[in-house]
N, C-alpha and C positions, 0 to 999 in steps of 0.2 A: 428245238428246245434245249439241248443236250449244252447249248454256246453259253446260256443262261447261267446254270450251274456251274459247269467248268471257268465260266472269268469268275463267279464268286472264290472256287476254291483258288486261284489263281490271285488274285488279291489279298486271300489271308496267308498266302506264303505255302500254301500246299504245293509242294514240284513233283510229288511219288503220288496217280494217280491212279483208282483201279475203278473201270466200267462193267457194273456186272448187267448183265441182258441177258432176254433168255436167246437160243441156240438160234432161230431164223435172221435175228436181228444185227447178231456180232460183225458176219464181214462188213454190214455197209456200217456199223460204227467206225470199223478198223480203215474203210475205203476214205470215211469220212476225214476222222483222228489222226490215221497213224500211231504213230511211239510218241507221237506228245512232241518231238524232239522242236519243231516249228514252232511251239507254244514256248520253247525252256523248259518243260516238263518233260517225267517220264508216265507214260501212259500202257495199261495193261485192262487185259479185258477176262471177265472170269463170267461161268454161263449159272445161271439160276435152274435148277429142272423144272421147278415146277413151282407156280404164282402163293410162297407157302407165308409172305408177308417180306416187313424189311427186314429183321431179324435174319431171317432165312437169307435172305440177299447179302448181308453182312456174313453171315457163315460161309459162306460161298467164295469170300474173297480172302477166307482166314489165310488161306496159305503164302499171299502176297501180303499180307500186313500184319502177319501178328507180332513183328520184332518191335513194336511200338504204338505209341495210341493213335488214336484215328479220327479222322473227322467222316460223319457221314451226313451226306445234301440229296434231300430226295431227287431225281432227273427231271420232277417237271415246277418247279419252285424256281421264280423269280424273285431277286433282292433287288433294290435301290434305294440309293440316298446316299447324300455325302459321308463321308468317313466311313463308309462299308467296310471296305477294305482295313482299315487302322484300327474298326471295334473288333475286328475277328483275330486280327492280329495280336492283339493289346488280351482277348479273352484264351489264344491258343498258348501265349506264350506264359499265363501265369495259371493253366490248365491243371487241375487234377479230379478223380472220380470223373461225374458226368457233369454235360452241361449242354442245355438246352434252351433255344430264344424263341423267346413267344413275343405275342403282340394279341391285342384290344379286337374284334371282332364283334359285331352287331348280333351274330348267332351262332354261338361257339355247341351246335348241341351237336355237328359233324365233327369236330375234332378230339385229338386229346386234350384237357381244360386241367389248364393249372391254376392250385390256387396259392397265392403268397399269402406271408403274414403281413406285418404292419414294418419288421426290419428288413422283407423281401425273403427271408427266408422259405423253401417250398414244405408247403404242409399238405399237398394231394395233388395227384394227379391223376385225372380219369378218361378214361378214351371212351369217345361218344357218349356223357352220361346226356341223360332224360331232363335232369335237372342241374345246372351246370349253379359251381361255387361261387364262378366268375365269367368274366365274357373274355380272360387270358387265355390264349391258343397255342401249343408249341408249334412252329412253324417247323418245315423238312429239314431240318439245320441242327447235329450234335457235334459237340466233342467225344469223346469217350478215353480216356485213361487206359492203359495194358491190363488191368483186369478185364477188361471187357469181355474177352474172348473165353474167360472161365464163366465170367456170370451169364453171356450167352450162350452156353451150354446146357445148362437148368431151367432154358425155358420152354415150356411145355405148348400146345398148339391151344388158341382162344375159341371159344365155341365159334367165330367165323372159320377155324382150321386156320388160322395162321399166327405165324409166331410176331407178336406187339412188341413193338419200340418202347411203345408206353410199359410193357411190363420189365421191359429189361430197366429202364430208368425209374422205375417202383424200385427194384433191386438195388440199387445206389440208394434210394431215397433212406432205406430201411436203412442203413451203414451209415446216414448221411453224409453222404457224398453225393448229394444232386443241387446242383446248383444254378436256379435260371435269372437269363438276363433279358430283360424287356429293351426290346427294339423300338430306338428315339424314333417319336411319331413322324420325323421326316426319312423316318425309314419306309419304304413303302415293298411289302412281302406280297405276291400274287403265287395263287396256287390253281395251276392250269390243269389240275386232273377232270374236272368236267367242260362240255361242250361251252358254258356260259365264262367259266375261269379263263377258259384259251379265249375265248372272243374279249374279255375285258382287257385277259394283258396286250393283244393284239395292238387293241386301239390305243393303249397306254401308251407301246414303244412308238406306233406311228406319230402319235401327238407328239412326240418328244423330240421323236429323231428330227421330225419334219418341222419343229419352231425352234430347236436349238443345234441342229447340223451338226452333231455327234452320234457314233452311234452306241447305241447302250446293249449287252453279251455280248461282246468282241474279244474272244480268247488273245487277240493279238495285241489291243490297244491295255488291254492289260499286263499282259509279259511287258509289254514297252513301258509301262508305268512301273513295274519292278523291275528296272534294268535286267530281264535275265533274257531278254526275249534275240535270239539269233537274226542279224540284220541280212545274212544270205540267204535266209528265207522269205525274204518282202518280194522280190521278185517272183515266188512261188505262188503267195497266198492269194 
């Protein structure tokens, strides 16, 4: 899954990349990855202690990124659709505060549920409410601005014990500074954390790969599409 995420960030122009996992995990990331250097990227691996949320996981890496803002892609969240790469680009480079893409869901009462107003501006945002604003979802996909790492400091553990995304992006909200983009319905977002998620996106790529003869999370054919990808490495991969 890990190919997924990494060609997203690898199409919106991310080259400084950091893998946080927890400690069992790390060499075969590393056996997997490497330094990124095959992809054009640079690639770093930071270890989580303990399952404390993504917040926690985003601490965890302060010390490799805090010299600038950050993009964070949850590891089991697939994207596609044309222009992927050109919307995240087009939203990193005009970036400030937060920023978060949601998309339309049939039963948003597992997510966090954003709601817009009428000019799109964000007026709430709730992780897992009971009774949801709207059927909008943020998907595993932020920007975040260099305060980031002060306003993730203040946040305290949620009665699950772990520290929320969703609260940390309340935090911008309140400053307004959160700002979301709904992903164009030919955007299609798959979220593989349960048994049912992995088996849909499964059959997604199979469908695709196998009626149009490309293949879709290719770290490589992506560095190839942003000219940065090292051609002494083809004979490797």
């Amino acid at each position: 899954m890990i190919y997924y995420p990494l060609t997203t960030l690898i199409l919106a122009g991310v080259t400084d990349v950091c893998i946080v996992v927890n400690e069992e995990h790390k060499d075969g990331f590393f056996r997997l990855l490497g330094d990124g250097s095959k992809f054009g990227i640079s690639i770093s691996f930071r270890v989580q202690r303990e399952p404390n949320g993504l917040v926690g996981a985003l601490m965890a890496a302060e010390d490799e990124m805090k010299d600038g803002p950050v993009v964070v892609i949850l590891g089991d969240n697939l994207f596609y659709g044309p222009g992927v790469g050109t919307s995240l680009q087009q939203a990193f480079s005009d970036h400030s505060g937060s920023r978060l893409f949601c998309t339309e869901v049939p039963d948003p009462r597992g997510f966090g549920v954003v709601e817009l107003s009428s000019e799109g501006g964000v007026l709430s945002l709730e992780e897992k409410p009971s009774n949801p604003k709207s059927r909008l979802v943020a998907t595993g996909l932020y920007f975040f601005d260099e305060t980031v790492w002060r306003r993730a400091r203040k946040i305290t553990p949620s009665k699950r014990g772990e520290l929320e995304i969703t609260d940390l992006n309340n935090d911008y909200l309140r400053d307004s500074q959160l700002v979301a983009t709904v992903l164009p319905r030919s955007t299609v977002w798959l979220d593989t954390g349960t048994i049912a998620g992995l088996s849909e996106a499964s059959e997604f790529v199979r469908v695709l790969q196998s009626r149009q003869n490309f293949s879709i999370g290719s770290p490589e054919a992506a560095a190839l599409s942003k000219v940065i990808y090292n051609p002494s490495h083809l004979a490797q991969s």
